[in-house]
C-alpha positions in Angstrom: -85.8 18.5 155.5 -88.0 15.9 154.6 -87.3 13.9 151.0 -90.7 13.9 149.0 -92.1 11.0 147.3 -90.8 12.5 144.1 -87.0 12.4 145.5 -87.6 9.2 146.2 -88.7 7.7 143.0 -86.0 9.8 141.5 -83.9 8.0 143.9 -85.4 4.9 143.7 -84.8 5.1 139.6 -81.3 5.7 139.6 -80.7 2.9 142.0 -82.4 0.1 139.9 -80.3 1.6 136.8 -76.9 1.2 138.8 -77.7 -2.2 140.2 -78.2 -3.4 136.7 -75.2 -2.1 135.2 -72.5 -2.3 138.0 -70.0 -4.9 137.5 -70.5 -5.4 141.4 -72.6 -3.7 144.0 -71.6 -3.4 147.7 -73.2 -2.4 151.1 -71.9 -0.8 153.7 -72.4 0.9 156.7 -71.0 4.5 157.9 -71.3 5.0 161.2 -69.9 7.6 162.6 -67.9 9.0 159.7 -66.6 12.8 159.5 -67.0 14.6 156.6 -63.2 14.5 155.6 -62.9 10.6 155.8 -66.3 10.3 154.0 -64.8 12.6 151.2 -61.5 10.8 150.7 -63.7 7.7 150.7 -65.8 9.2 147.3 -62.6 10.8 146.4 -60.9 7.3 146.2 -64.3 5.6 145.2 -63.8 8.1 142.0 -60.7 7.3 140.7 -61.4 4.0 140.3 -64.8 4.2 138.6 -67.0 3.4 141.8 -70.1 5.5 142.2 -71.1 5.5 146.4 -74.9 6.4 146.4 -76.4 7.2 150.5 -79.9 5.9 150.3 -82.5 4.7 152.8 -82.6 0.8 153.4 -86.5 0.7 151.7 -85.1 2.0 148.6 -82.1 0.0 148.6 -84.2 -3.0 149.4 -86.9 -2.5 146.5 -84.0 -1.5 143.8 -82.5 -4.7 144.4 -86.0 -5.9 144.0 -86.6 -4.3 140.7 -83.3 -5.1 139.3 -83.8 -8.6 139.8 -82.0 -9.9 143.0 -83.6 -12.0 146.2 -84.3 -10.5 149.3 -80.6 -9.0 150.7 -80.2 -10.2 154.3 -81.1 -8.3 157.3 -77.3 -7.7 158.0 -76.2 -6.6 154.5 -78.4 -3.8 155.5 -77.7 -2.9 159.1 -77.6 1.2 160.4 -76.8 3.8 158.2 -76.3 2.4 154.8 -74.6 3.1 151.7 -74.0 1.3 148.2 -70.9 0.9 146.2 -71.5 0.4 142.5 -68.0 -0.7 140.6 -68.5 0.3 137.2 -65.1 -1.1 136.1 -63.2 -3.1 138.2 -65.5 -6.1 139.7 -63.3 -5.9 143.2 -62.4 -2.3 143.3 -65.8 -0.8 145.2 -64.8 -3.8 148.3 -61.1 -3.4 148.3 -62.1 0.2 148.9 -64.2 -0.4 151.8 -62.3 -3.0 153.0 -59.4 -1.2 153.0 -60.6 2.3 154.6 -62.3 -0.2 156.7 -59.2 -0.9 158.7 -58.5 3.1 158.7 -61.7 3.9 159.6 -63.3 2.9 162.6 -67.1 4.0 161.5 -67.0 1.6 157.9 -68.1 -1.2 157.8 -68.5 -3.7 154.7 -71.5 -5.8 154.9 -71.9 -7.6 152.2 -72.2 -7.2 148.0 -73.9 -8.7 145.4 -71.2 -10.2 142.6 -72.3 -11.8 139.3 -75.7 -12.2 140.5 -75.7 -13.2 143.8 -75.8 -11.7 146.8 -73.0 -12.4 149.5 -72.7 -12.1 153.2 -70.7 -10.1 155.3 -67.5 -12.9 155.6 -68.0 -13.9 151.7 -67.6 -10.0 151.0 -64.8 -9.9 152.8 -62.9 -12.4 150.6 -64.0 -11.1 147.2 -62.3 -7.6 149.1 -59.1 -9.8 149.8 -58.8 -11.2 146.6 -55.8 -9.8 144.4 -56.7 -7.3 141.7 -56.6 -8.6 138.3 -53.6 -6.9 137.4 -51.9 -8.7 140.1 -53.6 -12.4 138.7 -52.4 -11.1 135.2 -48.9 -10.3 136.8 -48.8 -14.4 138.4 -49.9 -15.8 135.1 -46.9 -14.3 133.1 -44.5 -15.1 135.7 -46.0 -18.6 135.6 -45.5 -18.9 131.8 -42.8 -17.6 132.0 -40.7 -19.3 134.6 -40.1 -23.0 132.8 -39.0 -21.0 129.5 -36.6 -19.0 131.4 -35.5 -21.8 133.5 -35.1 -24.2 130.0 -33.2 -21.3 128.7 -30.6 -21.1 131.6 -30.2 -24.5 131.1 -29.5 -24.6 127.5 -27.1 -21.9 128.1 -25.2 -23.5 130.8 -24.6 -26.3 128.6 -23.3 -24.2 126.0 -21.2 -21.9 128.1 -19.4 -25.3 129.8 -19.4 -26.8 126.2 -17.3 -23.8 125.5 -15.3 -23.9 128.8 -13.9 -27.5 127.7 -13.2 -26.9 124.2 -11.1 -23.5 125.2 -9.6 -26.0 128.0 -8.4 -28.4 125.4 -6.9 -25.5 123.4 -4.9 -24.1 125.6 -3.5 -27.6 126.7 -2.5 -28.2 122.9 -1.3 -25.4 122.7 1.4 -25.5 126.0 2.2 -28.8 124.8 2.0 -28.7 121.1 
């Protein structure tokens, strides 16, 4: 069934509209996909506030247009092709990908754009290998926290062998007192 023009601007409408308030958007390609790994994709894509939008590459390419990105490469947009908006999570819509990726033979991540610019298919892959901020969050504490523990384990060393002596010393006056 064809899409009519009015589909398409309708289409067309709600890409621009994502583009420009997604946190980060992300291409991919889905070759070969069955139905049941394509729903456990959205399914997961759901959960963590990623919207996955199937549109033709002319649409994609003139709502990245409109929302006020360059020209995406040639292989950002290669076979079928769908975007990834994450709403929340910068990393979440790649990690996705990425990871289903490795599941999947059909998926394919070829590229994003991320704070304004768009990336290729190996810089994608990083930002999709990065740790979650939750995990960076998790570092930093341990980080702060580490020479304060280690201070503290020193300090009470000290005290528990400052301790140790003085009992020593009692007990010795006391056998010979």
């Amino acid at each position: 069934m064809a899409v009519t023009k009015a589909q398409k601007e309708e289409t067309l409408k709600d890409l621009v509209e994502k583009m420009k308030n997604a946190k980060s958007v992300v291409f991919s390609q889905f070759h070969g996909l069955n139905v049941n790994d394509m729903h456990s994709l959205r399914d997961s894509m759901r959960e963590k506030g990623v919207s996955f939008k199937v549109a033709k590459k002319t649409l994609i390419k003139l709502a990245a247009k409109e929302a006020g990105f360059d020209e995406i490469p040639g292989e950002s947009l290669d076979g079928p092709v769908a975007v990834a908006f994450s709403m929340e999570d910068e990393l979440a819509a790649a990690k996705l990908i990425y990871e289903t990726s490795k599941k999947v033979e059909g998926l394919k991540l070829l590229g994003a754009i991320f704070e304004g610019k768009i990336l290729s298919i190996s810089e994608a892959k990083e930002l999709a290998m990065l740790p979650g901020k939750d995990e960076l969050l998790a570092k930093f504490v341990y980080i702060l926290k580490s020479p304060i523990q280690g201070f503290h384990g020193v300090l009470n060393n000290t005290i528990s062998g400052f301790v140790r002596v003085l009992d020593a010393v009692r007990e010795k006056q006391e056998a010979t007192g």
